[in-house]
PDB file with SEQRES, HELIX, SHEET and CRYST1 records, atoms N, CA, C and O in Angstrom:
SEQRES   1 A   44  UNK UNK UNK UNK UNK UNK UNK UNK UNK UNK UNK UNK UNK          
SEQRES   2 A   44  UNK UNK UNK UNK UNK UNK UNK UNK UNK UNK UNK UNK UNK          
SEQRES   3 A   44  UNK UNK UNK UNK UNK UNK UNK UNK UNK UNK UNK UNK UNK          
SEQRES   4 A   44  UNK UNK UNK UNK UNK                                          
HELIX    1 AA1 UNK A    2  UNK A   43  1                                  42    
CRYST1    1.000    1.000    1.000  90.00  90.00  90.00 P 1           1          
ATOM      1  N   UNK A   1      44.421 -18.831  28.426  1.00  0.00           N  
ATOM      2  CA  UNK A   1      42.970 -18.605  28.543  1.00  0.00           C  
ATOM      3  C   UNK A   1      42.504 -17.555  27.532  1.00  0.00           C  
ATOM      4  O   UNK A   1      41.411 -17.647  26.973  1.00  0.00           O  
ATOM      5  N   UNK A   2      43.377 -16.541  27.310  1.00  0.00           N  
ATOM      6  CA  UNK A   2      42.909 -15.336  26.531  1.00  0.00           C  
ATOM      7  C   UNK A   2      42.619 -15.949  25.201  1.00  0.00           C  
ATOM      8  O   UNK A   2      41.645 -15.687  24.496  1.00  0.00           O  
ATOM      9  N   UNK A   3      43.842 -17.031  24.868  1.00  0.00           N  
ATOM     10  CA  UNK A   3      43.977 -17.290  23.479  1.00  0.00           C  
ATOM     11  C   UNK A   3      42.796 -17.952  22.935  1.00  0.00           C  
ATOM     12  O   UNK A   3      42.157 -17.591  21.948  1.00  0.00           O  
ATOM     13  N   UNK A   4      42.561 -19.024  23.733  1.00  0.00           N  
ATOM     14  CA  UNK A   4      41.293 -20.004  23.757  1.00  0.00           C  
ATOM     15  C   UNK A   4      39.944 -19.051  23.701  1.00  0.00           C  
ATOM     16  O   UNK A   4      38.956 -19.227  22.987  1.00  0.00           O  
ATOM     17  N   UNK A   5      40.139 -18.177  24.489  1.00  0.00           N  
ATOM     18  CA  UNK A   5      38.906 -17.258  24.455  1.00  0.00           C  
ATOM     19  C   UNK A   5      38.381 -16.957  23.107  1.00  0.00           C  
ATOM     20  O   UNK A   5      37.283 -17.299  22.667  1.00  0.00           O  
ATOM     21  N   UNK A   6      39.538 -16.099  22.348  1.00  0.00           N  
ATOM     22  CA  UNK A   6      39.865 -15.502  21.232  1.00  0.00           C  
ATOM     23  C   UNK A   6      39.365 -16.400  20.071  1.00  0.00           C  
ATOM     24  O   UNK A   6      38.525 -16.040  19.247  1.00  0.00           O  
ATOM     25  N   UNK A   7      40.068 -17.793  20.105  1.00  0.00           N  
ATOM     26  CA  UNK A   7      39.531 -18.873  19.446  1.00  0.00           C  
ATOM     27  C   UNK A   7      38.198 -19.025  19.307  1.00  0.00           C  
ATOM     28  O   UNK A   7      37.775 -19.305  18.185  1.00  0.00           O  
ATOM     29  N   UNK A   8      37.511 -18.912  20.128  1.00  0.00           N  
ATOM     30  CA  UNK A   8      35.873 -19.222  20.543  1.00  0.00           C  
ATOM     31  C   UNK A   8      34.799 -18.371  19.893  1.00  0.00           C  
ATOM     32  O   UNK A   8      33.663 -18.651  19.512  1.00  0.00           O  
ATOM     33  N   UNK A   9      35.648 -17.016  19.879  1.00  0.00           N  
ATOM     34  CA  UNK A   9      34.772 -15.729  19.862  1.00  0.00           C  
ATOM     35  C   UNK A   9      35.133 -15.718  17.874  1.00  0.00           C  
ATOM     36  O   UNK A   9      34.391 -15.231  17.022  1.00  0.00           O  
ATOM     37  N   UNK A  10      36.465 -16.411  17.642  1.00  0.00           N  
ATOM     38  CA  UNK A  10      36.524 -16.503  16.229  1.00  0.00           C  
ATOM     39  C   UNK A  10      35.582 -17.768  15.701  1.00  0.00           C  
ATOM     40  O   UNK A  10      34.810 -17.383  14.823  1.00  0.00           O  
ATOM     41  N   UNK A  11      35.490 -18.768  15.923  1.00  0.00           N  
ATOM     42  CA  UNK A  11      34.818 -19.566  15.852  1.00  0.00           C  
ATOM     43  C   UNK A  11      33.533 -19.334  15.642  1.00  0.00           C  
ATOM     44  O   UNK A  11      32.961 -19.593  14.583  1.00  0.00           O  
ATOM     45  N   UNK A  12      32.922 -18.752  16.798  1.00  0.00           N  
ATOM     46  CA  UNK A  12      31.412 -18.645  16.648  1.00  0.00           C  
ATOM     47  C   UNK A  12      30.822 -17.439  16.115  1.00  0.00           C  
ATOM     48  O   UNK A  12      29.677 -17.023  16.289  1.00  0.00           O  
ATOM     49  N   UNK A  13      32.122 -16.748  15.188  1.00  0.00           N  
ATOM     50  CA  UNK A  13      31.241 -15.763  14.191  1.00  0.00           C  
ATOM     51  C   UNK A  13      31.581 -16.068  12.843  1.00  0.00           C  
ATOM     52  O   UNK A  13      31.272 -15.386  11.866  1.00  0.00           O  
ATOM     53  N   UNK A  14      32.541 -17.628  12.840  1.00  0.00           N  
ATOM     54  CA  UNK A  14      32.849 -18.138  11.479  1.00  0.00           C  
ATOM     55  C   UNK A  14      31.227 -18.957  11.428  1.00  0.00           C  
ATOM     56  O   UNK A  14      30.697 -19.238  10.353  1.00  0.00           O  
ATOM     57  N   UNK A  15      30.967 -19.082  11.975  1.00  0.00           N  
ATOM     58  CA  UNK A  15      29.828 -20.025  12.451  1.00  0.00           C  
ATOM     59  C   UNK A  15      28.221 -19.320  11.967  1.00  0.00           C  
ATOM     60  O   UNK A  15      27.147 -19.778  11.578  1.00  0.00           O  
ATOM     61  N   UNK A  16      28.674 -18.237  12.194  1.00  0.00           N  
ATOM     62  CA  UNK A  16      27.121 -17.423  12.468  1.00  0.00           C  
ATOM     63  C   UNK A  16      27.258 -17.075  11.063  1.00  0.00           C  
ATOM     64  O   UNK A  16      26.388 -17.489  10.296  1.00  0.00           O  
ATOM     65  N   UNK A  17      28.525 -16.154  10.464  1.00  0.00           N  
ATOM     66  CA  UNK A  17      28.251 -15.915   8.642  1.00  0.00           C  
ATOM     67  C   UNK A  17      28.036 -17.127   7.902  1.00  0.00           C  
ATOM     68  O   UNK A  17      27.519 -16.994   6.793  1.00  0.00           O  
ATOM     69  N   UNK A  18      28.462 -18.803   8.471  1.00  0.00           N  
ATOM     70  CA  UNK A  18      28.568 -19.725   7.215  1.00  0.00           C  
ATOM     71  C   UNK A  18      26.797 -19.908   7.327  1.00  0.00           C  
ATOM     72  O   UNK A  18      26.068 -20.264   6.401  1.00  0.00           O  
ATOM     73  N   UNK A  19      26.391 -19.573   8.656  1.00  0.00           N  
ATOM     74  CA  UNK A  19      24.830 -19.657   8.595  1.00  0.00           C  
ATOM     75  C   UNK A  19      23.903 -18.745   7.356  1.00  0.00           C  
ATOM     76  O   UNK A  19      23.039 -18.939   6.501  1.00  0.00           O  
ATOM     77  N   UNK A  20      24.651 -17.769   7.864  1.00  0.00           N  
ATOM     78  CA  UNK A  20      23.932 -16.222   6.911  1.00  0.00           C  
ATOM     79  C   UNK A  20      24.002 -16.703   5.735  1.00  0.00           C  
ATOM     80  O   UNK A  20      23.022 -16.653   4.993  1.00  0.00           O  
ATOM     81  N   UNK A  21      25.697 -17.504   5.175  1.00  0.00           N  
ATOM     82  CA  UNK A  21      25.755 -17.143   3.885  1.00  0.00           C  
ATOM     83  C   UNK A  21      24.443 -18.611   2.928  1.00  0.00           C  
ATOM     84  O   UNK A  21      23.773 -18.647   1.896  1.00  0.00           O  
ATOM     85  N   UNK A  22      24.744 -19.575   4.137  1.00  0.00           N  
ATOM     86  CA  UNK A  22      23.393 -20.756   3.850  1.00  0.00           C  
ATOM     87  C   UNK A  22      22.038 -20.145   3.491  1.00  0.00           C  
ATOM     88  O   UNK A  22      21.376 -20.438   2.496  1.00  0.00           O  
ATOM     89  N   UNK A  23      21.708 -19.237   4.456  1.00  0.00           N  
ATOM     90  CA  UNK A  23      20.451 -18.735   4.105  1.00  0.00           C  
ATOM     91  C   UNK A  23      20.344 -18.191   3.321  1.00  0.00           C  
ATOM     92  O   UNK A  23      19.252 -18.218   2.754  1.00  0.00           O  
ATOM     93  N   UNK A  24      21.587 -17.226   2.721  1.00  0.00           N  
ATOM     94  CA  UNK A  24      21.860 -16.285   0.967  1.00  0.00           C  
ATOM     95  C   UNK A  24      21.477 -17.482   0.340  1.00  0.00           C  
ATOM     96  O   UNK A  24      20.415 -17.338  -0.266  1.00  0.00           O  
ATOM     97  N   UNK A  25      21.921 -18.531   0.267  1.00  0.00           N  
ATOM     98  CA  UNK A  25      22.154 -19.269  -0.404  1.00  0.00           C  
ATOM     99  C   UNK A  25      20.713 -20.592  -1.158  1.00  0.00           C  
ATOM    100  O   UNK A  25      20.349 -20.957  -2.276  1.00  0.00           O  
ATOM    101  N   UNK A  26      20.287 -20.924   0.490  1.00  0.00           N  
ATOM    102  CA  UNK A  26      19.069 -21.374  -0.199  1.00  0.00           C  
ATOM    103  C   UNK A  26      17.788 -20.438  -1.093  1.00  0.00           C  
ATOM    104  O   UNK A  26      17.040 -20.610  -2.055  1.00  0.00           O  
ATOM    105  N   UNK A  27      18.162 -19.190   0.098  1.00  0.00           N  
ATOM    106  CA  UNK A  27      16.834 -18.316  -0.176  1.00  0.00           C  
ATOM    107  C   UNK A  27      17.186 -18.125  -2.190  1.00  0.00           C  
ATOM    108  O   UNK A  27      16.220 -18.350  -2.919  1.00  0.00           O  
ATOM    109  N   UNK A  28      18.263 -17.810  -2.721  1.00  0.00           N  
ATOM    110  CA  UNK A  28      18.371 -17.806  -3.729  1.00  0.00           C  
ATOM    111  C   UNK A  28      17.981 -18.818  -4.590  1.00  0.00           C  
ATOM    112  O   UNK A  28      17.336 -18.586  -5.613  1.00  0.00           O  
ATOM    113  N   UNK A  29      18.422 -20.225  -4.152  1.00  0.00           N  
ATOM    114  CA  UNK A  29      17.425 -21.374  -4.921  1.00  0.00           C  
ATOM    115  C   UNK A  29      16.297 -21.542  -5.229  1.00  0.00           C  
ATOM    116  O   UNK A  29      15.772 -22.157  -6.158  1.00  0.00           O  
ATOM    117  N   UNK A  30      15.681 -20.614  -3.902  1.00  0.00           N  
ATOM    118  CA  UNK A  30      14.303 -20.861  -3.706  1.00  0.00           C  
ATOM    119  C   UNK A  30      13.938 -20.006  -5.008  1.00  0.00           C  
ATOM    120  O   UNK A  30      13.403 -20.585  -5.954  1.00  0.00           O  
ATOM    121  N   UNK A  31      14.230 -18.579  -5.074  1.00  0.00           N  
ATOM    122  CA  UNK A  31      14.069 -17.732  -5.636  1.00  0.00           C  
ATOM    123  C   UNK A  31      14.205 -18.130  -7.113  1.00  0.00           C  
ATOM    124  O   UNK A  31      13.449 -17.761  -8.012  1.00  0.00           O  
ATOM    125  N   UNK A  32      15.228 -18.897  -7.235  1.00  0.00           N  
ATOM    126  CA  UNK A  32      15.409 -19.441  -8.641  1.00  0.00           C  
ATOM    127  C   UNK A  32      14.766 -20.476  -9.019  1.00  0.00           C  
ATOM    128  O   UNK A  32      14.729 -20.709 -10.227  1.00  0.00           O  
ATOM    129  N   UNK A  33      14.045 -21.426  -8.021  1.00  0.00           N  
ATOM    130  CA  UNK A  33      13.069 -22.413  -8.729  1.00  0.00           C  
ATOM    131  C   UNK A  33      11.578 -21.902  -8.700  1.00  0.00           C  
ATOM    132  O   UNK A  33      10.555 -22.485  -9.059  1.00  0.00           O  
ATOM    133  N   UNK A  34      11.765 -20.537  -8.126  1.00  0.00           N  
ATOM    134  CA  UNK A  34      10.226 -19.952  -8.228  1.00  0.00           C  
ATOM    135  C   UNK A  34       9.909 -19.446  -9.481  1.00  0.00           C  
ATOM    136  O   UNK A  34       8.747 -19.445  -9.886  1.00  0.00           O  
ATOM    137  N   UNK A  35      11.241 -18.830 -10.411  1.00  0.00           N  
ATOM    138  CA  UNK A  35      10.816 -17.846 -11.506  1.00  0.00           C  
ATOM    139  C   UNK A  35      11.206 -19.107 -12.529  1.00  0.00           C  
ATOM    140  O   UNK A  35      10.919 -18.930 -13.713  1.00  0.00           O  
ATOM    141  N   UNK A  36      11.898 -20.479 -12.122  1.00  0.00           N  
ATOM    142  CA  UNK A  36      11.792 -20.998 -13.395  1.00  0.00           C  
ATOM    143  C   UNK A  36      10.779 -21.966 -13.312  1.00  0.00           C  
ATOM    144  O   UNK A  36      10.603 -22.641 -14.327  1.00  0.00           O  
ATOM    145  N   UNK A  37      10.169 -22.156 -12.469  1.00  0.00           N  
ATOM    146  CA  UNK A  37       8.478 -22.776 -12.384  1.00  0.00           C  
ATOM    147  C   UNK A  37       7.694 -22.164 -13.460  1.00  0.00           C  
ATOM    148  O   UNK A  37       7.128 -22.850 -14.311  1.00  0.00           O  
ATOM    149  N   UNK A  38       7.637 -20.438 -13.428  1.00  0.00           N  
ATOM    150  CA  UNK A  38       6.806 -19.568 -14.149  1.00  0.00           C  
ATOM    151  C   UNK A  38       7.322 -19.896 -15.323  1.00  0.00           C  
ATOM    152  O   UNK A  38       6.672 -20.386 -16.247  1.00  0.00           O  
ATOM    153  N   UNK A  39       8.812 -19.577 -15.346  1.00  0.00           N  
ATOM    154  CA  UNK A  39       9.077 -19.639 -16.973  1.00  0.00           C  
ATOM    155  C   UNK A  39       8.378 -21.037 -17.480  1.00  0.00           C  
ATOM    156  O   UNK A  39       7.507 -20.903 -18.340  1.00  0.00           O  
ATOM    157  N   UNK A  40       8.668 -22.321 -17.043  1.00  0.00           N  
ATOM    158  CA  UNK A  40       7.928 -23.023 -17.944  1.00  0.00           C  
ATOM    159  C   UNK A  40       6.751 -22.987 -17.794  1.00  0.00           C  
ATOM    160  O   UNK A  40       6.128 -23.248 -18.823  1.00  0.00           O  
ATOM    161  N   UNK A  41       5.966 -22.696 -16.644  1.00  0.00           N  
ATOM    162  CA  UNK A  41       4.464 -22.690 -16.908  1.00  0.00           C  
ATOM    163  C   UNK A  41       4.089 -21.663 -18.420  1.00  0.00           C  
ATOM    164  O   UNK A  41       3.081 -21.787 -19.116  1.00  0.00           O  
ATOM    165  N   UNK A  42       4.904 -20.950 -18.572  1.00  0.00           N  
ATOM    166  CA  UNK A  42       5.005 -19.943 -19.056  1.00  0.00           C  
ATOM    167  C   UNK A  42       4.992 -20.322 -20.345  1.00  0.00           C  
ATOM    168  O   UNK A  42       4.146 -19.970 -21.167  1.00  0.00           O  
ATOM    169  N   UNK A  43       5.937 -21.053 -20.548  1.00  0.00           N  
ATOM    170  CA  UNK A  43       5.873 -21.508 -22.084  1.00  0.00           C  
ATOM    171  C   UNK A  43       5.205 -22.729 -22.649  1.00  0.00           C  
ATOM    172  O   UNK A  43       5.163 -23.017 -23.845  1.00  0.00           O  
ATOM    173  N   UNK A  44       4.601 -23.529 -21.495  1.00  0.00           N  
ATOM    174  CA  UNK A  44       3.887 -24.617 -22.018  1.00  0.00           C  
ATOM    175  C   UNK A  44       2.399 -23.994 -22.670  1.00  0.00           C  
ATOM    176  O   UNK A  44       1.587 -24.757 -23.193  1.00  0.00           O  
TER     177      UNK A  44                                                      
END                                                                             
C-alpha cells in the first residue's frame, strides 16, 4: 500500500510539472509569434 501510495504521489507531480512545463512552453510560442508578427509588420 505504501509503495502504490508513493507511486501516485510520484505520478501526480510528474503530471503537474509536464503541465507547468506545457504552459512554459506554449506561453513562449505565443510570445514568439507575437514579436515576429511585429517584426514583419515591421518590415513590410
Amino acid at each position: 500500500e505504501v509503495e502504490t501510495r508513493e507511486g501516485e504521489e510520484r505520478a501526480v507531480q510528474l503530471a503537474e510539472i509536464l503541465e507547468l512545463l506545457l504552459q512554459l512552453f506554449f506561453q513562449g510560442n505565443n510570445e514568439r509569434r507575437v514579436t515576429f508578427g511585429q517584426g514583419v509588420g515591421g518590415m513590410t
